[in-house]
N, C-alpha and C positions, 0 to 999 in steps of 0.2 A: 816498279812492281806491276805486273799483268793483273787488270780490273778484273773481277767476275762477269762471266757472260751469262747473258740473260736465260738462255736455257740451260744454262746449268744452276742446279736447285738448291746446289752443296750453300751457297751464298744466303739464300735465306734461312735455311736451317744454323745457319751458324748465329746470323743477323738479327733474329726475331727475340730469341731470349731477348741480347739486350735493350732492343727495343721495349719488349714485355715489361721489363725492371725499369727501363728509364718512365716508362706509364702510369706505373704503380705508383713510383718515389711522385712522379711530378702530381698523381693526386691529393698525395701527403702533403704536399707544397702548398698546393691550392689550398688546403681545408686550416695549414698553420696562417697561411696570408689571408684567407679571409676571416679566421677567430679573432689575431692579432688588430686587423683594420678597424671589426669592430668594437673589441674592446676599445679599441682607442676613438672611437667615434661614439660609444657609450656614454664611456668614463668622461670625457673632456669635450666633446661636441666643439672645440676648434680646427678651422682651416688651417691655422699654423700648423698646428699636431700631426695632423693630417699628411700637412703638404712636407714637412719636416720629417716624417716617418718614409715616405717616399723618395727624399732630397738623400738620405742614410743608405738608403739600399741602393740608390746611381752612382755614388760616388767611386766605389769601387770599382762598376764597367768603365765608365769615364775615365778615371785618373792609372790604374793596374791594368785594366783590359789588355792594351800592348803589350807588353810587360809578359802577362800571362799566355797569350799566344803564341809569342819566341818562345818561353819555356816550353810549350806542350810539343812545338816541333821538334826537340830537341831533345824531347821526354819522351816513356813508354805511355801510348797514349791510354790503353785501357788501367796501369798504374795510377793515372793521374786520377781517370774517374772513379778508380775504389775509393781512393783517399779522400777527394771530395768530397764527396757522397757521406763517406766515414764522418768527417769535422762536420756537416753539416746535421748528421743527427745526432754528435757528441752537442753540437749550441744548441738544439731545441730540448734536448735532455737538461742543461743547464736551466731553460729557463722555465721550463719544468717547474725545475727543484724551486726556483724564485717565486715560482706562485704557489705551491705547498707549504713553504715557506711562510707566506703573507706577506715576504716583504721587496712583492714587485713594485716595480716604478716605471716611470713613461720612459726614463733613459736604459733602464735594460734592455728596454723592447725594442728601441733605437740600436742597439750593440746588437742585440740578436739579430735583427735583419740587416743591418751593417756585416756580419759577418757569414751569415747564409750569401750574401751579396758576393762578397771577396771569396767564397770556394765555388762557387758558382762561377767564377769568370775563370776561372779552370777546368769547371766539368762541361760547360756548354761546348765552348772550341774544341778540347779534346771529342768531344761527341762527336760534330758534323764531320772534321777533319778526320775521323775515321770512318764515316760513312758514306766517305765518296769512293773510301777503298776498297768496303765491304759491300757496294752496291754496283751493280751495273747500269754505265752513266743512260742508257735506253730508261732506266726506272727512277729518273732524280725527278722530275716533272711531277708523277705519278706519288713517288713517295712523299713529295712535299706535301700535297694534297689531302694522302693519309693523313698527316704529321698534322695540317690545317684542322681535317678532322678530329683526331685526338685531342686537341687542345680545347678544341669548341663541347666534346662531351666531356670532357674535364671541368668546363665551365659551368657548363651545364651541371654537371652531379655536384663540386665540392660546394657550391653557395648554400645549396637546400640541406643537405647531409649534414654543413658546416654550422648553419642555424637549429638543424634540431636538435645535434650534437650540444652544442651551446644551451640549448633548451633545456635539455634531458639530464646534460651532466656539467662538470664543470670543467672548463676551459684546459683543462687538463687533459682530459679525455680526445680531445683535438691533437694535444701535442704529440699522445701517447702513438696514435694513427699512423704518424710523420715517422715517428720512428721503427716503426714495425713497416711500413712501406718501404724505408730507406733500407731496414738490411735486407729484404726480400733483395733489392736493385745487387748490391753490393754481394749475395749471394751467387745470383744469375748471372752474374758477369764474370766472377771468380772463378767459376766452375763449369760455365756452357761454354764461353762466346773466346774465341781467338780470334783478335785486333790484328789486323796487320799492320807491320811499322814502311812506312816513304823510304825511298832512299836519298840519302843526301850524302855528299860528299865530306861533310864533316859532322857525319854524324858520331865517332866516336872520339871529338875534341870533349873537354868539358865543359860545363858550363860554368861560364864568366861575366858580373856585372858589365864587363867590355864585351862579351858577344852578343850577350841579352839585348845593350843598347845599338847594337850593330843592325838586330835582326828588326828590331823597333823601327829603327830608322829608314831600312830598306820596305817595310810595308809602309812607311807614311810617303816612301817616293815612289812606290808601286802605283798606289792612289791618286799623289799629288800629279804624276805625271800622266795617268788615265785621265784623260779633260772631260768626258763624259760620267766617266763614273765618281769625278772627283766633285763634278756639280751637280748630281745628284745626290751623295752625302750631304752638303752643305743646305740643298732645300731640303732633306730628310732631318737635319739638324734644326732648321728652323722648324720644322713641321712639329718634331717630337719637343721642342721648346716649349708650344703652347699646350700640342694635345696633351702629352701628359699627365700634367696639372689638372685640364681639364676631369680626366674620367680619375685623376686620384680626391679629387672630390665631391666624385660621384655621389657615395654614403651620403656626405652633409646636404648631395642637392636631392636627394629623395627626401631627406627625414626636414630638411628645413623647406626646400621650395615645396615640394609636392606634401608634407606635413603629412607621412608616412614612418614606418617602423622597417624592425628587422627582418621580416619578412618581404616586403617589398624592395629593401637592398638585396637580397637574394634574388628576387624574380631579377631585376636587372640586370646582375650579374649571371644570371641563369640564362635570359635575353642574349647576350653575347655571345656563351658560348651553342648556343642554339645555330645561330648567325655562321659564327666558325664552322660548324659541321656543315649546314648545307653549303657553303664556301667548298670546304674540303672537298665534300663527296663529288661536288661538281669539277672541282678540279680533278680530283684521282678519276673521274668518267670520262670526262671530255679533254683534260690536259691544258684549256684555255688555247688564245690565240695562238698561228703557228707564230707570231711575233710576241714574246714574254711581256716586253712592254706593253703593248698596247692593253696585254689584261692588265697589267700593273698599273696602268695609270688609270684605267678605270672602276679598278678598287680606289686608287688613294682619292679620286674625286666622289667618289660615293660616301667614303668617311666622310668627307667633308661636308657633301649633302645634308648629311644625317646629323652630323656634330653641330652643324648650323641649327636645325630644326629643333632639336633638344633644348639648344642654350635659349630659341624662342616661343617655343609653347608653354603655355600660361599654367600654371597652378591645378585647373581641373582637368589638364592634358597627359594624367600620367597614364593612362591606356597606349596615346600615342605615341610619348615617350620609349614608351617599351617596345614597339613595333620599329621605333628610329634606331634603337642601340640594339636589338637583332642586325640592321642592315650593315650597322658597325660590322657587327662582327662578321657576317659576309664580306663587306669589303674589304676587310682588312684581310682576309684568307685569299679571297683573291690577288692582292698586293704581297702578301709574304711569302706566299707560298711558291710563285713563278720566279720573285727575286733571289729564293734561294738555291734555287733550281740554275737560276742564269749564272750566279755568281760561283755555283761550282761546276759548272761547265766551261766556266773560263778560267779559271784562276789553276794552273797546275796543285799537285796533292800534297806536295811536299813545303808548299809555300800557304797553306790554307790557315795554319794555325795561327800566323803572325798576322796575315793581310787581312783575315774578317776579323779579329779583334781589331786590327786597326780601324777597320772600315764602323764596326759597331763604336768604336769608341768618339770618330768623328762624326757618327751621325746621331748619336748623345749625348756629344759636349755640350751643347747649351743645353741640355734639360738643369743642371742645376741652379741654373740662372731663371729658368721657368717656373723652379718649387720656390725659390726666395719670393720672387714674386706674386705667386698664386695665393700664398695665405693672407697678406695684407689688403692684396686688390680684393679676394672675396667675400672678406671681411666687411669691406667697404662696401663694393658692389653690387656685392652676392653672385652665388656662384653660375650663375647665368651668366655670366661676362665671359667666363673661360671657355665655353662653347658657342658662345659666338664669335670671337677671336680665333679659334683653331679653326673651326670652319673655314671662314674666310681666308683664310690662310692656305688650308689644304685646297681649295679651289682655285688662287692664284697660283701657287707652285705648282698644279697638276698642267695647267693648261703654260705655261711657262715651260716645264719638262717637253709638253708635246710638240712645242716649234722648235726646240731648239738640238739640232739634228745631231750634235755629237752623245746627247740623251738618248733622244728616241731610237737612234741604231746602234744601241748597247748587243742586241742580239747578232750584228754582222759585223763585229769588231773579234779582231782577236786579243788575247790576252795582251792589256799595254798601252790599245786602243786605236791601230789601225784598221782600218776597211779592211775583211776577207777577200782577196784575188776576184775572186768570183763576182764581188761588188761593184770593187773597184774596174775591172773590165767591164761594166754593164754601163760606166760615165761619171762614176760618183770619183770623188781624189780619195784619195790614199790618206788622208792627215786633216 
């Protein structure tokens, strides 16, 4: 299928709606994930709870992610996203009715973001995988950046809005949001925005437990056989191991180490996305290096900078604190934003849905090995331990990434993992 060219305009007017919807719903998201954290940081003030409410919601990228990306290539992809969309504000409606009710529990709230988890690894893939067809690949750089942006004032707004919300009314009032966000999304996609579908040669087989795992399989040798990109999942897999945990017990390390309330888990989480924007906007300005890596690795070392410094400043450091998890959230904008920019530049359109869940799903395999662990160790430790362990971590695999040259020339590699002609004529090999 012929991509949109950049000066033709037809591409955003079609594109923006659903961006528009996907904005809205994702602030609904924010304002249910952060009422939900706190009540549960409220109510039960354990790291288990914590790290266990988080362990719930990875499970399903983790173990379905695959799974769901063969099906969205093989699916109508803006079909996929009503439908998600749909199940994900029929479960916050559910648990709704549970807290009107009176009669929620810790394990409802477990199923409810357990299953917002599981339609979500349906409506993300179908997302990107259709906005490499509905964008012109000149603006994938540029739109990441946007996207860095958006996230960062989403962080920005849902924490403070989320706590007064909470303040003002009851926890209800939060959920209600999510759902009037979610059909706005589901409206404007309905009615504005025509998805284009890839072509494939078998696209009009049906779909089969035997082709699902067919298509499964070919994205894990997509990967496995890409030597650069396959080692860079693996340290992205140990990376999200530790940090995870880390900032999922965030809440406990304001309100226990810094002996602070709900408001200042807001500002932190306000902090972040504050970070993401100027990330963003610097990227949608400037675009980052002409080599993606090189901005990429200098986000993920700056997390680690930052993650380092948190899990070490003392009790009367939370001013500090907050100026370190800003830079968080800069680096991380810088590191997401050009990854996803490179990675669909290279990955053909009609292969996107199956290869980035695959690739997401191998570079979140060990996080649930990271939540078992996080509750008992900061139990013990406190949770200072978990951001001095990700730190250190992010700073050994960044500078790892950078010697190691079938990494660092992700950008002169073609889909698969050879040197570009051009490269390779310049003295580098081929392999």
């Amino acid at each position: 299928m012929e991509k949109p060219k950049t000066t033709d305009r037809k591409w955003l007017r079609n594109y923006l709606p659903m961006w528009i919807g996907q904005a809205v719903s994702l602030l609904g998201s924010g304002l249910v994930q952060f009422a939900l954290v706190w009540y549960l940081t409220d109510q039960t003030g354990s790291a288990n709870v914590l790290a266990m409410a988080t362990l719930v919601a990875l499970l399903p990228q983790v173990f379905l992610g695959p799974f769901s990306g063969a099906v969205v290539d093989r699916l109508n992809r803006k079909t996929v996203m009503i439908v998600s969309d749909s199940l994900v504000a029929l479960t916050t409606l559910a648990l709704m009715a549970s807290f009107m009710l009176g009669s929620i529990q810790v394990w409802h709230i477990y199923l409810a973001m357990f299953l917002r988890s599981l339609f979500g690894t349906f409506q993300m893939p179908a997302m990107s995988a259709s906005t490499t067809l509905m964008v012109p690949p000149e603006q994938y750089s540029r739109l990441g950046g946007v996207n860095q942006a958006l996230y960062g004032v989403l962080n920005i707004i849902s924490p403070p809005l989320g706590a007064a919300l909470l303040a003002a009314f009851e926890i209800n009032a939060v959920l209600m949001v999510d759902i009037v966000t979610a059909t706005l999304a589901i409206g404007l996609l309905a009615f504005l925005v025509k998805v284009p579908q890839p072509k494939r040669a078998d696209a009009n087989q049906a779909i089969t437990p035997k082709q699902v795992i067919a298509d499964v399989r070919y994205g894990l040798k997509y990967a496995y056989t890409w030597k650069g990109l396959f080692a860079l999942l693996l340290m992205a897999a140990l990376v999200n191991m530790v940090l995870s945990p880390a900032f999922s017990l965030l809440p406990l390390h304001v309100t226990q180490h810094f002996g602070r309330g709900l408001e200042e888990v807001a500002l932190m989480d306000s902090a972040v996305g504050i970070g993401i924007v100027v990330g963003g906007v610097l990227l949608g300005v400037w675009g980052g290096f002409k080599r993606k890596m090189t901005t990429i690795l200098i986000g993920w070392v700056g997390i680690g900078l930052s993650a380092l410094a948190i899990g070490l400043i003392p009790a009367s450091g939370f001013a500090f604190a907050v100026v370190m998890i800003t830079i968080v959230g800069l680096s991380s904008a810088l590191t997401n934003g050009p990854l996803g920019a490179l990675m669909q530049a290279k990955v053909p359109p009609e292969m996107q849905g199956r290869v980035f869940t695959v690739m997401s799903s191998l570079s979140t395999g060990a996080m649930p090995l990271g939540m078992l662990m996080a509750g008992p160790l900061a139990e013990a430790l406190g949770t200072s331990a978990w951001f001095v362990i990700a730190g250190v971590t992010l700073l050994i695999t960044g500078i790892i990434a950078y010697v190691m040259k079938e990494v660092y020339t992700l950008d002169d590699q073609l889909p698969g993992g050879a040197l570009q002609p051009a490269v390779a004529e310049a003295g580098e090999p081929a392999e």
